[in-house]
N, C-alpha and C positions, 0 to 999 in steps of 0.2 A: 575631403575629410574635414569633418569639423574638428575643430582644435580645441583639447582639456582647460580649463581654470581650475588650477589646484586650490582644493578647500583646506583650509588652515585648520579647518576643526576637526577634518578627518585625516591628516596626513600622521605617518610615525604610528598611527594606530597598532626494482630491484627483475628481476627476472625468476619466474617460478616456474618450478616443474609440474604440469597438471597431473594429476590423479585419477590413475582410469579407474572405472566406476567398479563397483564391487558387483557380481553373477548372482542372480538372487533364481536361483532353480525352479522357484514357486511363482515367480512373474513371468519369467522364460513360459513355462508349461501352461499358466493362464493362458499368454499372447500367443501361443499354437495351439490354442482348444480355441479359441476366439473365433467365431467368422460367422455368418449366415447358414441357418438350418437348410439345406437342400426341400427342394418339393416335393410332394411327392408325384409317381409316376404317373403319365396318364393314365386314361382308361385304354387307349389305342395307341398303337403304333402306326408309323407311318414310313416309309420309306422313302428319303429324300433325295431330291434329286441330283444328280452326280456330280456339279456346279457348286453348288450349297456345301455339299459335303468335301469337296475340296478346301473350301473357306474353314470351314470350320476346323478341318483339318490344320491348314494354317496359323488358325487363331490360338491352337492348342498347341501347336511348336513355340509359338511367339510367349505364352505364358509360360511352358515350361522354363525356355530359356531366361526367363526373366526370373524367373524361380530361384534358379539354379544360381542368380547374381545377385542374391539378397542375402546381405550380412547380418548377423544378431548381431544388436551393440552391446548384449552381455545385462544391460537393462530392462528389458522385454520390448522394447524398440527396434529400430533396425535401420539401416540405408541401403536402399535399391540403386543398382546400377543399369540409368536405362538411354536410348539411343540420345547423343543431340544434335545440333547441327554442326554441319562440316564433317561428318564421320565419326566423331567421336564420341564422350558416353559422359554422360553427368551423374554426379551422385545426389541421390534425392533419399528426405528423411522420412522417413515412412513414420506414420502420426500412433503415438504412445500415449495412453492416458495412467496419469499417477494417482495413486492416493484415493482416489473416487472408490474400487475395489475392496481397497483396505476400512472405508467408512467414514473418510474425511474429502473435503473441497479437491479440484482437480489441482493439480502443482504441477502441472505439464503445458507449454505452449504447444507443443505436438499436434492436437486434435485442432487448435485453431489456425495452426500453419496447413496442417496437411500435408500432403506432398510437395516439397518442395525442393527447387536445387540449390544445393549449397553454394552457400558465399566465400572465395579465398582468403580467411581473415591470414591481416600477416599478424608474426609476434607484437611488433610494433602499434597495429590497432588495437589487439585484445591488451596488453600491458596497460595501453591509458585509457583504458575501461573502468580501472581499479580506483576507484574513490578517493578522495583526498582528505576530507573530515567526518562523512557519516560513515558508522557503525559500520563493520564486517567483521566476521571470523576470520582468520590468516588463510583461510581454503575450505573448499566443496559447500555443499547445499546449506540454505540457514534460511528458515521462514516465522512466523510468528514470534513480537515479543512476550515474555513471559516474566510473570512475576517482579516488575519490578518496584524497587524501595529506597530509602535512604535509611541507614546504618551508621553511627558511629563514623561522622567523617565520610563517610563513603556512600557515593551512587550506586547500585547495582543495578545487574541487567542481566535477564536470564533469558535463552533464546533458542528454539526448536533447531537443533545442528543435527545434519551427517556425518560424522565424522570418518565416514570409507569412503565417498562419494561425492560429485558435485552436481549431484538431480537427487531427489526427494525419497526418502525411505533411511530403518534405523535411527529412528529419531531419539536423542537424547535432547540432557539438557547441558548449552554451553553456559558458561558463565565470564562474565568480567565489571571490572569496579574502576570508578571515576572520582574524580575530584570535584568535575566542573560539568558533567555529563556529554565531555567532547573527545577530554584524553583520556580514552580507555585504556587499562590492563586486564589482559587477559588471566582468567585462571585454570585452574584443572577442570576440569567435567562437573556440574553437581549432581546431575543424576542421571543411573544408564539404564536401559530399559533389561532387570536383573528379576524381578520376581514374575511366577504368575497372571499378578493383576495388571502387568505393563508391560509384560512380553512382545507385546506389539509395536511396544512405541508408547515413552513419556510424553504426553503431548500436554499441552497448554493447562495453565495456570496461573492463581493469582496470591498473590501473599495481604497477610494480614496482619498487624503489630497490636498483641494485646495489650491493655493499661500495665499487666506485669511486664512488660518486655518480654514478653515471648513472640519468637515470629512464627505462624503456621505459613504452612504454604499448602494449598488445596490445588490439586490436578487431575489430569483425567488420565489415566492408565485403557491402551487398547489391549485387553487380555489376552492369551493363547487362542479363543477363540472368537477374538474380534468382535466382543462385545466390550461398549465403553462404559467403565466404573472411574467413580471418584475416588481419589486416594491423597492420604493426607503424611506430609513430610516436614521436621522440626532441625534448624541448626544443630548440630552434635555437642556445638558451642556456641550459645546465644553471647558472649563476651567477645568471640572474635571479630574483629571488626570488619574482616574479609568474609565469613560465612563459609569457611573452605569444606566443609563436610556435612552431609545433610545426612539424615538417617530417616528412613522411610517405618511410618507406623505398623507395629505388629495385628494393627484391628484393621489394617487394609484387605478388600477396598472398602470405606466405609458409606459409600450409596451404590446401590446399582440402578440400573431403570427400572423408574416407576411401571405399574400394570397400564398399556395401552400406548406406553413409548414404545419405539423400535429399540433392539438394542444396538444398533449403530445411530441415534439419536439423541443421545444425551452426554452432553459435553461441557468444557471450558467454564468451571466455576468462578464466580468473581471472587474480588475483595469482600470479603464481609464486612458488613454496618451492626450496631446495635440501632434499634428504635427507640423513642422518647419513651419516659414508663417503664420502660422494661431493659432491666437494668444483668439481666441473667442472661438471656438467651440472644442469641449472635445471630445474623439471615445473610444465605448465601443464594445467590442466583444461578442458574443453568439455560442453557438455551437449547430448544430441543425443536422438535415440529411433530403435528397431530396427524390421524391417517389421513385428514380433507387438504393435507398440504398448508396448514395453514403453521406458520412459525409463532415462535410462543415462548415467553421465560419461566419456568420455576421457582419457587421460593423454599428454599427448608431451612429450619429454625435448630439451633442447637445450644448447650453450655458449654461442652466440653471438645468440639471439632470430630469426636471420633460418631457419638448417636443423633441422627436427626429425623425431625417430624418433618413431615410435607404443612405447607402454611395451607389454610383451609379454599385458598383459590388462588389461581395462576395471577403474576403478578400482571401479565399482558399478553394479549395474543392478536395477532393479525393476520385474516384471512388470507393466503394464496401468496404469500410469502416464502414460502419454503422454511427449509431448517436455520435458525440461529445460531452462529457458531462466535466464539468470545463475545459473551454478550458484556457487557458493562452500564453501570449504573453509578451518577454520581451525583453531588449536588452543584449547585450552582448559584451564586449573588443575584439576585437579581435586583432591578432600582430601587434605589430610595435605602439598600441596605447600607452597612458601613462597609462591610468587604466588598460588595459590589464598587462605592465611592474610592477605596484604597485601591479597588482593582484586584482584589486575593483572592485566592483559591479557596475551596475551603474542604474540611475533612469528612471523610467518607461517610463518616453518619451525625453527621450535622443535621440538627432537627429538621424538618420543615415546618413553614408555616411563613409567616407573611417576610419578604423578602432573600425568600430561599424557593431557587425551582428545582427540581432533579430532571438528568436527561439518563432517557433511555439508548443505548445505543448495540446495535446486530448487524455482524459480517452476515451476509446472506448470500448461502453456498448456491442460490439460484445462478446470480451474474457476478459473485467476486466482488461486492462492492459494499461500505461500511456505512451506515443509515445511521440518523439518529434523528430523535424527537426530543422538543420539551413537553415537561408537564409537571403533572401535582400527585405527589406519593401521599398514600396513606398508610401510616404505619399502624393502622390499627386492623387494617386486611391485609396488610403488604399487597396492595395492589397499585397498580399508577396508569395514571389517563391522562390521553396528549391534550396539550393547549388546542391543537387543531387538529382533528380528525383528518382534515384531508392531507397533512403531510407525517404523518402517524408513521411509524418504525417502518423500514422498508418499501415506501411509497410516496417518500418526501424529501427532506434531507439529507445530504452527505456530508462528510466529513472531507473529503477529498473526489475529484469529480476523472482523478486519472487512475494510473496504478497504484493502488494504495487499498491495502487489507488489513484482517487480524491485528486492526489495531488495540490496545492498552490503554488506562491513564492509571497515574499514582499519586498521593497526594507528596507534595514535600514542607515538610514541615521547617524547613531552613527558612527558603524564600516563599513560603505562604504563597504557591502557586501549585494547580494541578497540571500536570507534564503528559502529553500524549505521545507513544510513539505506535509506531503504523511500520508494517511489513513491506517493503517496496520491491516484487517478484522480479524477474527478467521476462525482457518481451524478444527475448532471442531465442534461438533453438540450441534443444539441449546438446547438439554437435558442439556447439562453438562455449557452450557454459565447461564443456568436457574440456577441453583444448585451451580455454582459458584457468582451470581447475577451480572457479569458485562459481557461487550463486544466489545472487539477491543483496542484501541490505536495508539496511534499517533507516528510516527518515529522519532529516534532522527532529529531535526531542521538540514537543513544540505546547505553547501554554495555550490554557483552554479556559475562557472566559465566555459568558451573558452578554451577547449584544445590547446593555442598554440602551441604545436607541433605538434600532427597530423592535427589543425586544422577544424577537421570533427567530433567530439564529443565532451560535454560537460563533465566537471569533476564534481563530486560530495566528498564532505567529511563533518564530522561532524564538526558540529560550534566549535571555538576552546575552549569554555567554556567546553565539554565534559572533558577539560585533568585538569581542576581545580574540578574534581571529583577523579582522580587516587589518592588512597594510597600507600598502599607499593604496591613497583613494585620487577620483577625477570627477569634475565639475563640469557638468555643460547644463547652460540655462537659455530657453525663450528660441528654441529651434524654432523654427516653421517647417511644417510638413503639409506640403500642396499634394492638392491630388494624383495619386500615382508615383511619389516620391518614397526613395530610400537612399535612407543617409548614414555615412560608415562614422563610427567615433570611435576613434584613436585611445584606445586605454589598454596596450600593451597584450602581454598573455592575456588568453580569454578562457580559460576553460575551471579557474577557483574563480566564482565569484561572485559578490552579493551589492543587488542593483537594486535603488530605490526610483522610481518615477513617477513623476507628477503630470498629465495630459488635461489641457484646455481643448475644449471642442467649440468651434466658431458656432453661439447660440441662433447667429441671425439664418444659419444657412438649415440648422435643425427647427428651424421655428418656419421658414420656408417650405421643409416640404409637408407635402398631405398626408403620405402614406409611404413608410419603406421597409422591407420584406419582411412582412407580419410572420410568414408562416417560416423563417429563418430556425436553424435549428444548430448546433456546433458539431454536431457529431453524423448529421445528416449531409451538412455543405461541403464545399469543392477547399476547405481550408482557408490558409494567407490568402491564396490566390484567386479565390471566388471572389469579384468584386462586387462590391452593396451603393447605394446610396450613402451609408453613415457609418462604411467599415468596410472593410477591415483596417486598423492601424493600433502601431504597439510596437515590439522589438522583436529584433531578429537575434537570437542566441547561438552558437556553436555551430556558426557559416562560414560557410569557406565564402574566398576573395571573391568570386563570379557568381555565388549563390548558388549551386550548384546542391548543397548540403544548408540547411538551416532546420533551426526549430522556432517557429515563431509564436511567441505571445502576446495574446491583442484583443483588444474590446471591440465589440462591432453593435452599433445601437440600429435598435428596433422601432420604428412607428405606427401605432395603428389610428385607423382613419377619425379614431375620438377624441384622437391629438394625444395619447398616452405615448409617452417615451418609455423603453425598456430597455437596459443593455443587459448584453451576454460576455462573461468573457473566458474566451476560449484557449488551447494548444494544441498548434499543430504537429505531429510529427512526420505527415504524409512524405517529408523532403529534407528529413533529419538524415539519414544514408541515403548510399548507393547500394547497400546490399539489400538483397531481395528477402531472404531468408530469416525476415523478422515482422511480427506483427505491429502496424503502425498505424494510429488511428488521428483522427482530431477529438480528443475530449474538449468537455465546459458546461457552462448551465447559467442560469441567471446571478446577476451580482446585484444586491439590494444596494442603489446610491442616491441618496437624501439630497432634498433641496438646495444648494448653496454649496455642494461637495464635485470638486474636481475629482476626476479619475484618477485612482493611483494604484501600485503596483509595486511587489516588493520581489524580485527575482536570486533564485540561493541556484550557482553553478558550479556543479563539482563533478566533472568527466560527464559521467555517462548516467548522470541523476539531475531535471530541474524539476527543482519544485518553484512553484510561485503560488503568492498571495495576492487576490485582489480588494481594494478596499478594509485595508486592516484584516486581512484575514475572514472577511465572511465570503469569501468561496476560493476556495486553495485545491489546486491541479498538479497532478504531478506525473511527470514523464519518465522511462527508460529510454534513452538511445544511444544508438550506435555509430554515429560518424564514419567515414573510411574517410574523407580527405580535411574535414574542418575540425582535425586533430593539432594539439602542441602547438606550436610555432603560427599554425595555420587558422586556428580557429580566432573570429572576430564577432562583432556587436554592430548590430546595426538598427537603426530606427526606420519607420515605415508609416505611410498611409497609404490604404492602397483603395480607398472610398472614394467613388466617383462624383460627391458630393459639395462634400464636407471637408474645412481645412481646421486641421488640428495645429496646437503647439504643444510640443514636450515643455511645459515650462521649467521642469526641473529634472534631470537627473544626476544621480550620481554613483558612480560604480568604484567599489573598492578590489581588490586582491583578497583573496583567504589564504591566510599561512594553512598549512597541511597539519594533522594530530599525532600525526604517527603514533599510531595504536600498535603498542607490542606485550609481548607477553610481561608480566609480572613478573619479578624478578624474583629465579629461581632460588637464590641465596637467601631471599627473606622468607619463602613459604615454607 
């Protein structure tokens, strides 16, 4: 065990009842109309032979009985009861897809599980599931952030909730307001899915603060008949500093789809910008897809939020992309400005022109995963075209390279920073989200800045309120990590907490070799445990004592024969549980690291969410999991090389404690 030096500068820094899911009659009767068209008959019959027909015979008792032992979960799902070994019978979840029906992205693990058998969670493992400082509802389902702003003293945060259920369907809008965007209060509802144009479900939106102080908020309403319209909602009371009642416009809905949209195509409008010039009309973006499958943002121009024109050309489109769902558009510092040198964010229709980029950015309902591009807006087409074609919206960049969706940014006009937050689903099955009665969360709020030095990416890192959470912090410097080495450090409970690291790679021994696994990939390889010439090494997070349970985060460099060095850095989940009944992958992707720069790594742990950053945030990964034994008491940290080459040194880390937020409701006396 290596032993702590305490850093002087960083020291001094319940039980719920689940909610079974609500019986929705109209998903029941889909999922038993659901199945494969039968054939049609031959042309001939045949009379089979007496053998054959005994089997078959068989085979048709075996299905009936297995029939006859499939339960509806009341959600148009269900669990089969079917043989397993030793005599006895396992329950397996028969795979349910959400939301794709209704018109929006799938919200179900179900179809990527499959059938599968259940895991015995006890109360004890789902309890410390439950997060300790990011974002949740008090219970059931919660996906997409929405609309949020800074008000009069207060953050707000508005976010796709069930409030009958903890799987996806009846979407409203939840609401709650911060100080510091960490200690949340919860409020009432701000809007329930009550008229017509949103009988289906309030879904996503974005808010805008006119020069009058008026806030609009623009969303997408799924109609009685599951077409999606824009619909537009104003405070009741733009002076209250809490926003407790919105009142939805009498001109709703006021877009529908355009001629040659689908009408399950047209969704999640932004923030509105104004353009240089033009000083009347407002541009709001959509993100839809064309019939060649190609994804695509819209622009329509307006004065007054209720009538708008189509801009005379799509602001962007990219072939074989699929549909764009919250799309987002914002500016950004780039070199040489003064915001970029101060490091600040900047506001949402901040001109362009020379030291200003704007990035385009699209959830892409193809693979669930959040794209974005830089480039150069012209606000005299409202159109925008990437720096680089070949990393262009949906076939370059990400934002996040693990579970992380429908993400948001806003600008904050306090601290002169744009705050991003990101949807972080469950990679568990919906049995165990039922029995635990919640689902999802929100990523820690994180600021979004121009890589000025490469340039070519955005940096991503947690708001700096995160670090007025650290308690006691611990010190270890100048490990050696030989090859094949893992090393335990002793920093108490492991399951809150925020770890900075600094890694030395021995250059003599990468200058040595010729060539090492060029064709290495993070989501294609065997994980920690694949070993390389010049990787795997990094940390082990939420392990149990024998390793039996880890999640490991680690750089693993690449060479090709023309002497280019590349590193990837990746996470694993492949050995984060023992339960079966969750999808577990190894995410990661390239991290861009400059000349004369050591590896570094910022790790945020909080139960059953890591996010990590590598290199300041230009490639940030983020995990769900599930532990069964490197929970509470149990769970530890450990350092690793696991490169058959190459000797590394940690030459710095340092791991703090995070105090918890305890987010509770707003207190009922003052509303």
């Amino acid at each position: 065990m290596i032993p702590a030096v305490a850093d002087p500068a960083t020291l001094d820094g319940g039980a719920r009842t689940p909610l079974l899911p609500e019986t929705d009659p109209r998903r029941r009767a889909a999922h038993a109309g659901a199945g494969q068209k039968r054939p049609p008959p031959p042309a001939t019959t045949t009379v089979l032979p007496a053998v054959v027909s005994a089997v078959l015979l068989l085979v048709l008792v075996a299905v009936t009985v297995l029939a006859s032992q499939h339960v509806d979960d009341g959600q148009g799902g269900g669990v089969a009861v079917v043989p397993a070994g030793g005599g006895g019978h396992a329950v397996v979840e028969v795979a349910a897809s959400r939301g794709v029906a209704d018109g929006v992205s799938e919200k179900s693990t179900a179809p990527l599980l499959g059938a599968v058998e259940e895991f015995s969670w006890t109360n004890v493992m789902l309890a410390w599931q439950r997060t300790a400082f990011h974002f949740q509802p008090p219970k059931n389902w919660m996906n997409d952030p929405n609309g949020p702003l800074y008000h009069k003293g207060w953050y707000h945060l508005f976010y796709q909730w069930n409030p009958d259920s903890a799987v996806w369907g009846n979407i409203t809008w939840g609401h709650a307001v911060s100080r510091d965007l960490l200690h949340w209060l919860h409020l009432p509802l701000a809007m329930v899915p009550d008229h017509p144009y949103d009988a289906n479900g309030v879904w996503s939106g974005s808010a805008t603060r006119l020069p009058d102080g008026r806030i609009v908020m623009l969303y997408t309403g799924s109609t009685a008949e599951s077409v999606q319209v824009q619909n537009l909602a104003e405070p009741a009371d733009p002076s209250d500093p809490l926003l407790r009642e919105w009142v939805k416009s009498d001109a709703n809905p006021v877009l529908v789809p355009p001629p040659g949209i689908g009408a399950t195509d047209f969704r999640d409008p932004t923030t509105a910008w104004r353009a240089p010039n033009d000083t009347t009309a407002w541009r709001v973006a959509i993100g839809s897809k064309d019939r060649d499958h190609a994804g695509l943002a819209l622009v329509y121009r307006t004065e007054d939020f209720v009538r708008y024109d189509p801009a005379p050309a799509l602001m962007h489109v990219v072939p074989g992309t699929g549909m764009w769902e919250c799309v987002d558009f914002y500016p950004v510092a780039a070199g040489g400005s003064a915001a970029a040198a101060d490091r600040d964010g900047l506001e949402t229709s901040a001109a362009p022109g020379p030291g200003v980029k704007h990035v385009v950015k699209a959830s892409l309902d193809d693979d669930k995963h959040d794209y974005y591009a830089i480039g150069t807006y012209d606000p005299a087409t409202d159109t925008w075209t990437p720096d680089d074609a070949e990393n262009d919206v949906g076939i370059g960049l990400r934002y996040d390279y693990g579970k992380y969706y429908a993400s948001k940014t806003f600008y904050d006009p306090v601290l002169r920073r744009r705050v991003l937050w990101g949807w972080v689903g469950e990679t568990d099955s919906e049995r165990a989200d039922i029995l635990k009665g919640w689902a999802s969360v929100q990523s820690i709020p994180r600021t979004v800045l121009l890589d000025t030095k490469t340039g070519s990416n955005l940096l991503q890192w947690p708001v700096v309120e995160v670090e007025n959470l650290r308690m006691s912090g611990k010190s270890f410097g100048g490990i050696a990590l030989d090859r094949g080495s893992v090393v335990p450090l002793d920093v108490g409970k492991a399951t809150q907490l925020d770890i900075e690291a600094v890694f030395e790679v021995d250059a003599s021994a990468v200058e040595g070799v010729t060539e090492a696994d060029v064709t290495f990939n993070c989501s294609t390889s065997a994980g920690a445990a694949g070993r390389g010439l010049l990787g795997p090494f990094g940390l082990l997070v939420l392990a149990d004592e024998d390793l039996s349970e880890q999640t490991a985060v680690y750089f693993y460099l690449v060479k090709g024969t023309d002497g280019s060095l590349q590193t990837f850095f990746c996470q694993d989940e492949l050995r984060a549980s023992k339960a079966n009944d969750l999808v577990k992958r190894v995410y990661g992707s390239l991290v861009p690291v400059l000349d004369g720069e050591n590896l570094s790594v910022r790790i945020l742990v909080d139960h059953s969410i890591v996010e990590s950053f590598a290199q300041g945030g230009r490639t940030c990964i983020t995990s769900r999991v599930y532990p069964t034994r490197a929970i509470n008491d149990s769970a530890r940290v450990f350092l690793f090389n696991n490169a058959t080459n190459v000797h590394v040194k940690a030459k710095s880390v340092k791991i703090w404690q995070l105090n918890s937020v305890y987010i509770r409701p707003y207190p009922a006396s003052s509303l």
